[in-house]
matplotlib code that plots the C-alpha trace (Angstrom):
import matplotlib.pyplot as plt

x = [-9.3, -10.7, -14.4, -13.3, -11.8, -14.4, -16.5, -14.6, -14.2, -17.7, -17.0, -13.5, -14.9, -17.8, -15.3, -13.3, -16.1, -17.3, -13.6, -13.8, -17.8, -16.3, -13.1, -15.1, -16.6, -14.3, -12.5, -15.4, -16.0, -12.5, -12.5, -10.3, -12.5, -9.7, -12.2, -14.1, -11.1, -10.1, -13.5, -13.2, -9.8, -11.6, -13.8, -11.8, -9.3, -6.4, -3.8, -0.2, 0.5, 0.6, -3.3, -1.4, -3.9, -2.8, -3.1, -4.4, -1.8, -3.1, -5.5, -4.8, -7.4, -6.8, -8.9, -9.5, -8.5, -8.7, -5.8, -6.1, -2.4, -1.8, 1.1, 1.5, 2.8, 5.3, 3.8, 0.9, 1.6, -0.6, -1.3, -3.2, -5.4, -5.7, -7.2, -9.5, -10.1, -14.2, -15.0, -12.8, -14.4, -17.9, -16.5, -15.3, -18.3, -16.5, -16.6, -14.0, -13.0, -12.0, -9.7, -6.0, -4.1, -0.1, 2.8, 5.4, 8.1, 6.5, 2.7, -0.1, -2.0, -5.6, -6.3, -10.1, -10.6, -13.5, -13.3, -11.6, -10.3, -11.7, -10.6, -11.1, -7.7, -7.0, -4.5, -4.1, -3.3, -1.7, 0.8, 4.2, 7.6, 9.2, 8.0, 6.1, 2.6, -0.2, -2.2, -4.1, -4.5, -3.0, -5.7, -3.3, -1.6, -4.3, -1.1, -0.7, 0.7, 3.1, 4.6, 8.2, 8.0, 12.1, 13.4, 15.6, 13.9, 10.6, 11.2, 8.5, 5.0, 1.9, -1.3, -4.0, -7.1, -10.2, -12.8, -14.0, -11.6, -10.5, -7.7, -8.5, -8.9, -5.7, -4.5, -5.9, -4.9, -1.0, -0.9, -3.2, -1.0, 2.6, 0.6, -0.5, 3.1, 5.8, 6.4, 7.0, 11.2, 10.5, 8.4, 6.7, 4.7, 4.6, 0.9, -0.8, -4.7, -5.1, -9.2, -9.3, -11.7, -10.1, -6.7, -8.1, -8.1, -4.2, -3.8, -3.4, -1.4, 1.7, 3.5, 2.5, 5.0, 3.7, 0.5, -1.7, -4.9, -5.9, -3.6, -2.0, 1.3, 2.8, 5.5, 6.8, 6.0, 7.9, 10.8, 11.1, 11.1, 14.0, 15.5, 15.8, 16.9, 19.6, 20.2, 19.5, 22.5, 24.9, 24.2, 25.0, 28.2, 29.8, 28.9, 30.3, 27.0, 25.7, 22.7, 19.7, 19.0, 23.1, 23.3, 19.9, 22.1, 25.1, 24.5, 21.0, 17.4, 16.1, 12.9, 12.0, 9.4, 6.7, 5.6, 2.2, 0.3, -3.9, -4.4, -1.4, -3.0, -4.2, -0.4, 0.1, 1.3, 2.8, 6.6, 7.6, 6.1, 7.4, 10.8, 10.7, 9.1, 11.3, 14.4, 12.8, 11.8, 15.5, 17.3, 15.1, 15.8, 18.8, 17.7, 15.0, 12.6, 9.5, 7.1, 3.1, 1.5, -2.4, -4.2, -6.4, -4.2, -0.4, -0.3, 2.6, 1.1, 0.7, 3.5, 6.4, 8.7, 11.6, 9.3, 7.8, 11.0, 12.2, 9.2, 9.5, 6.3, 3.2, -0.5, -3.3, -6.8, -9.6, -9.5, -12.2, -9.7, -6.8, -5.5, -5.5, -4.2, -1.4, -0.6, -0.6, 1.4, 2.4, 1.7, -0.9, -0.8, -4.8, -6.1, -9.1, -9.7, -10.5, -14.0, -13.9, -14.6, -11.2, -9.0, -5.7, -2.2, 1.2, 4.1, 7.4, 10.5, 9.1, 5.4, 5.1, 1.1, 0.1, -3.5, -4.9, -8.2, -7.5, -7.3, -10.3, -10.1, -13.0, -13.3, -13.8, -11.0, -8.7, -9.7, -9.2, -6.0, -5.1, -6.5, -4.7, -1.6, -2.1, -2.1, 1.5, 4.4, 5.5, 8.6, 8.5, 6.7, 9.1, 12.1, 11.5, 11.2, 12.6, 14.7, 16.7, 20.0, 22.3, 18.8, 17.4, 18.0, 20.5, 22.9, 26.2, 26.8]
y = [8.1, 11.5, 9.9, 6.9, 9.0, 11.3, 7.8, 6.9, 10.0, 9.8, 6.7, 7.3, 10.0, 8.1, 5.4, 8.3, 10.1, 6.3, 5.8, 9.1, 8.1, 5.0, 6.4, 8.4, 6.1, 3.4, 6.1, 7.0, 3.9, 3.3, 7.1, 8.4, 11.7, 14.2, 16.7, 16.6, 16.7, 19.7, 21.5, 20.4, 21.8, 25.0, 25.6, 25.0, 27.2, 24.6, 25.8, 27.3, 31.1, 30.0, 28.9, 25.0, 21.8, 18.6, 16.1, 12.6, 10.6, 6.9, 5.0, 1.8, -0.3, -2.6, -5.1, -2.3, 1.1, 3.3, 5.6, 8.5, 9.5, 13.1, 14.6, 18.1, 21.3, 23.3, 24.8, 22.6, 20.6, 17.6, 20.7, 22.2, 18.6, 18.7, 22.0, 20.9, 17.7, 17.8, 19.1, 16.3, 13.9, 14.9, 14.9, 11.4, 10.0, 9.1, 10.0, 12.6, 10.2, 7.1, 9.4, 10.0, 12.9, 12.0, 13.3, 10.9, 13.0, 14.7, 13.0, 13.4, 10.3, 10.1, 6.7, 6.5, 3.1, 1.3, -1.9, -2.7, -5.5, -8.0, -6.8, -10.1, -11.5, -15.1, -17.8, -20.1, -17.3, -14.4, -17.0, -15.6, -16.7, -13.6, -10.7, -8.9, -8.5, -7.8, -4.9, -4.1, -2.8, 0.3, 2.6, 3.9, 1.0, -1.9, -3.2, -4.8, -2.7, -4.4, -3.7, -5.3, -6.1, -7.2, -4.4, -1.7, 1.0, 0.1, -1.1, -0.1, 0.6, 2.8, 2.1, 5.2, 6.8, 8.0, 5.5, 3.1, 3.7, 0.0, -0.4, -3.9, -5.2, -3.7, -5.5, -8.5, -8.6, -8.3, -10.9, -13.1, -12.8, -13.8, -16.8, -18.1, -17.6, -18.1, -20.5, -19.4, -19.6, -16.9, -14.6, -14.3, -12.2, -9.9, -9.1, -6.3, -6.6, -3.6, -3.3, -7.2, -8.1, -7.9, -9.8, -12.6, -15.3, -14.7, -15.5, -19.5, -18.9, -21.0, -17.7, -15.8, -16.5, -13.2, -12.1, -9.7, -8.1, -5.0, -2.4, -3.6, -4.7, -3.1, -1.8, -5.9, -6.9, -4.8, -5.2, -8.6, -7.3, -5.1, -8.1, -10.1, -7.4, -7.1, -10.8, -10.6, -7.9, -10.1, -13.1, -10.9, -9.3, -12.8, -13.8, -10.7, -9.8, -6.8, -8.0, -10.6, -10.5, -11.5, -13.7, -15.9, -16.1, -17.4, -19.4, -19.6, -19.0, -16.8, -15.8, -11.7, -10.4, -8.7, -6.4, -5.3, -2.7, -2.1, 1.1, 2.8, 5.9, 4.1, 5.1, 8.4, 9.3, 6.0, 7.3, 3.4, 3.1, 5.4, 5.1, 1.0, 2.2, 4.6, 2.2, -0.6, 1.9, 3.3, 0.0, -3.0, -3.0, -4.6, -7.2, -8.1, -6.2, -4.8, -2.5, -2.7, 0.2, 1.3, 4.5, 6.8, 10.2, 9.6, 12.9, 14.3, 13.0, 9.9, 9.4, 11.9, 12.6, 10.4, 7.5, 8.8, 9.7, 6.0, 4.5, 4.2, 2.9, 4.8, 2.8, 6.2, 5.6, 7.9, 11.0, 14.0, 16.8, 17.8, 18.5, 15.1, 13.8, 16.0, 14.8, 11.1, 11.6, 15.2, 17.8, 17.0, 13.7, 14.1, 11.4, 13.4, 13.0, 9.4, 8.1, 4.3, 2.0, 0.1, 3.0, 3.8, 5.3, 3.5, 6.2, 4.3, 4.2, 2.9, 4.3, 8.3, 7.7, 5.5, 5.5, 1.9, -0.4, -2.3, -6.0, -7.3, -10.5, -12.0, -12.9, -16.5, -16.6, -15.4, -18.3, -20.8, -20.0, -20.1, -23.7, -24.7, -23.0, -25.5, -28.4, -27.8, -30.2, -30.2, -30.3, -27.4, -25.3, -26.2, -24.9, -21.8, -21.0, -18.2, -20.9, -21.8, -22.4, -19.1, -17.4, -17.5, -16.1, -18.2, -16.2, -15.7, -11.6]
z = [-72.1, -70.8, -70.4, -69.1, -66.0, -66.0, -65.9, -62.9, -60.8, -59.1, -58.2, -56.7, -55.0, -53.6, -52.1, -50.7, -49.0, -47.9, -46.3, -44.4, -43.0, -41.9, -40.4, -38.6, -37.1, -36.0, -34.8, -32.5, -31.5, -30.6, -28.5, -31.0, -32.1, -32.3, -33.7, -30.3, -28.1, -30.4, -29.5, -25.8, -25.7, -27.6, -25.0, -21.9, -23.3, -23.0, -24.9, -25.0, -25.9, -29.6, -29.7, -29.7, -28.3, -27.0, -29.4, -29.1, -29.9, -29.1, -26.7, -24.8, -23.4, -20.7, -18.2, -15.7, -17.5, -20.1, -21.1, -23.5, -24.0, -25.3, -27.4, -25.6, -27.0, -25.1, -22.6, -21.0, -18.6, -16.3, -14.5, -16.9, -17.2, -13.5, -13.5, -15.8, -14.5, -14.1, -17.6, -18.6, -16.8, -18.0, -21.7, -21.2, -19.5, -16.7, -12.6, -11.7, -9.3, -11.4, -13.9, -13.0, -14.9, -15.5, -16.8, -19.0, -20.3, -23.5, -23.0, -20.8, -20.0, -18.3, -17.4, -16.5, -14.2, -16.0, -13.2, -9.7, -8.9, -6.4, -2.9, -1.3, -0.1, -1.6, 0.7, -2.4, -4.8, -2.7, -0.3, -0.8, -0.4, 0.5, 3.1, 0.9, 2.4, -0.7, 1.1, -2.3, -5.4, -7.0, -8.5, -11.0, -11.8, -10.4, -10.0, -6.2, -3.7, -1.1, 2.2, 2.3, 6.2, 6.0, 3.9, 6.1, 4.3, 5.0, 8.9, 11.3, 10.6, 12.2, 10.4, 11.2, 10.4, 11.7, 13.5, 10.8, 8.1, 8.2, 10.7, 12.1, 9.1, 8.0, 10.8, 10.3, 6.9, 7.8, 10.6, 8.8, 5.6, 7.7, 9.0, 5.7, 4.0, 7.0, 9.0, 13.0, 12.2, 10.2, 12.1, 15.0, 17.3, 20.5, 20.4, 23.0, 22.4, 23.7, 22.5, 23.7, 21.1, 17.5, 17.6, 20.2, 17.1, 17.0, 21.0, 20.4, 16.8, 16.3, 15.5, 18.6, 21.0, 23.9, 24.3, 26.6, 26.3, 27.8, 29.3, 32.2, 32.4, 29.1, 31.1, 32.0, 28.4, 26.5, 28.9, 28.0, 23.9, 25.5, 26.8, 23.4, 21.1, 23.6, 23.3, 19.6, 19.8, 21.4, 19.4, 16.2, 17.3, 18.8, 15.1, 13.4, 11.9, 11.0, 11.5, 12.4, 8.3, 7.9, 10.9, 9.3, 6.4, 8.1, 11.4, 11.6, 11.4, 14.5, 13.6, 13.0, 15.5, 14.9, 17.9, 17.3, 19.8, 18.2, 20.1, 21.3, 22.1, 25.3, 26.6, 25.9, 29.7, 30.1, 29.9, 30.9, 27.6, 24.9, 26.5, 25.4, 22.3, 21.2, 21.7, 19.9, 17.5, 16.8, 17.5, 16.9, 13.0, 13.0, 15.6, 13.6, 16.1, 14.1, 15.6, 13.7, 15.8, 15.1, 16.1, 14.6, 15.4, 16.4, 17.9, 19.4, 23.0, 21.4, 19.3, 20.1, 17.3, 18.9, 18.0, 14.6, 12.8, 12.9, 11.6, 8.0, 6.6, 6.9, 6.0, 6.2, 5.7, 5.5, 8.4, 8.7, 7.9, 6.0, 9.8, 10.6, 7.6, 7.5, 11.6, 9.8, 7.0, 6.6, 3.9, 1.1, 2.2, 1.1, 3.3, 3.8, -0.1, 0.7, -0.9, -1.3, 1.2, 2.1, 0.3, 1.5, 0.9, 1.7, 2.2, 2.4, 0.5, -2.4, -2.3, -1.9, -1.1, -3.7, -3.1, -3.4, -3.1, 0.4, 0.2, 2.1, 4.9, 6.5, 10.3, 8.6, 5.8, 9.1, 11.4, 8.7, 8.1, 11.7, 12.1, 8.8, 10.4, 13.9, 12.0, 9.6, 10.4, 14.2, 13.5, 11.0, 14.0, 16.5, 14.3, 15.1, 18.6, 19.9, 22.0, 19.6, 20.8, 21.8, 21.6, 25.0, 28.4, 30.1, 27.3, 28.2, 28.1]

ax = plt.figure().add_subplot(projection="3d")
ax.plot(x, y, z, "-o")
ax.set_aspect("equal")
plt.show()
């Protein structure tokens, strides 16, 4: 019996050594060289008081990312990956700038984006029934980000950056987006073209109900926006709302507006200006009256801090400075970090500067849905007005 095991021990241990060569190497292929992560971890000196290494503890590989996900001693933190977050990078193969380091409880995950998204904005496939408008696509998640237009927390919006950065298509993203998926008794607009060249398309719109280009006469346009949230107001209380978002609900369907000023740096000592603002901007919520404001700095002169505060929803692109992107969207906001073309960061209630891969829209994707938008059911258009009955200026007060 002795020699027949003896027979069969090289064998055995041929098939063992085999197993190992070929463990090795799936787990290689796979990514899963815990050896090499050992020595990286070696070398970079990333370890606890007690000489202890992360562990890899299982990969996951998805359309558009990689994630290595690391058991972690006591001791290390994602601060300690961070740190070290261009010798990983190297050691992966990957550009420090398509790997994000996170925390999740006990594990450290470093997701390396392999593939974007496309960025092009789709009317068939991104339409929405809600007020969700898709501005793109998270670049830790590649999940899509939204900004809920509706949603109390999120009410008010200034989209800014430097010169280039993508604020007009931004823009023309948002309005173009509310065209494709509401109809006018839903929302409409209060447009000021300030630049006169960029929201011109949106002039003969269905859903744009005022309109002016250039700068004069801002003071006369937004008192009339004045003159409807006070309507709005009055319509809700004689209906014991609370409001335009309860009164929809229970009598009927005035539309939200959308008040939307491209280049408000143009009145910065216009006091006509910021006083209007800064009532529509602490009391239009509840009337359903939504300011979309653009610059590239909102400055104090620009945007005083009786304005700013009640603005809920910031949209940053790229600026030249940590300065500047800390006058957008305070501390660290890091908008000066900025390297893709079309990258931005929502701050709101729900997004603490989720960084994200912009939706694109074309001039021509933009005027198509506009002329698809003139042609919808007249009856559906003229539903909702902003005559519709109680709403309009022969109001009782």
């Amino acid at each position: 019996m002795s020699n027949d095991v003896n027979l069969f021990t090289p064998l055995v241990d041929s098939l063992v050594d085999s197993g190992k060569i070929a463990l090795k190497h799936i787990k290689k292929i796979l990514g899963l060289n815990i050896l090499d992560f050992n020595k990286l971890f070696e070398e970079i000196e990333l370890y606890n008081k007690s000489k202890e290494k992360p562990k890899l503890y299982d990969i996951e590989n998805k359309e558009y990312y990689k994630k290595y996900i690391f058991e972690c001693p006591i001791g290390i933190t994602d601060e300690d990956f961070k740190k070290n977050s261009y010798k990983i990078a190297i050691f992966i193969g990957a550009d420090v700038n398509s790997i994000r380091i996170e925390q999740d409880k006990y594990y450290i995950n470093i997701r390396v984006i392999i593939k974007r998204p496309t960025g092009e904005y789709d009317p068939l496939t991104m339409k929405r029934k809600d007020f969700k408008i898709p501005l793109g696509y998270s670049l830790d998640t590649m999940e899509m980000v939204y900004w809920d237009v509706i949603k109390a927390s999120n009410t008010h919006c200034y989209i800014a950056g430097s010169s280039g950065g993508g604020k007009s298509v931004k823009l023309r993203l948002i309005l173009s987006h509310l065209v494709n998926s509401k109809s006018k008794r839903d929302i409409e607009f209060s447009i000021i073209n300030t630049k006169r060249v960029d929201l011109k398309d949106f002039k003969d719109c269905k859903h744009t109900i005022n309109y002016m280009s250039g700068i004069e006469g801002v003071e006369e346009f937004l008192e009339a926006e004045l003159d409807e949230m006070e309507r709005r107001y009055i319509l809700i209380d004689k209906n014991n709302c609370d409001d335009l978002t309860e009164f929809r609900e229970k009598v009927y369907k005035i539309p939200y507006r959308l008040i939307v000023i491209e280049e408000i740096s143009s009145y910065k000592n216009n006091k006509e200006y910021q006083r209007a603002i800064e009532l529509i901007a602490s009391q239009g919520r509840g009337a359903g009256m939504i300011l979309l404001l653009v610059t590239q700095l909102p400055s104090h002169e620009i945007m005083p801090n009786t304005i700013k505060c009640n603005i809920n929803t910031t949209i940053g692109l790229m600026t030249k400075d940590s300065i500047r992107s800390e006058i957008i969207a305070g501390p660290d906001a890091g908008l000066e970090k900025l390297k893709g073309n079309g990258h931005a960061k929502l701050f709101d209630r729900a997004h603490d500067g989720e960084e994200y891969q912009g939706l694109n829209i074309s001039k021509e994707i933009m005027k198509e849905i506009i002329k698809a938008n003139a042609k919808q059911n007249k009856r559906a258009i003229d539903a909702g007005t902003s005559i519709t009955p109680g709403d309009n200026k022969n109001i009782e007060k």
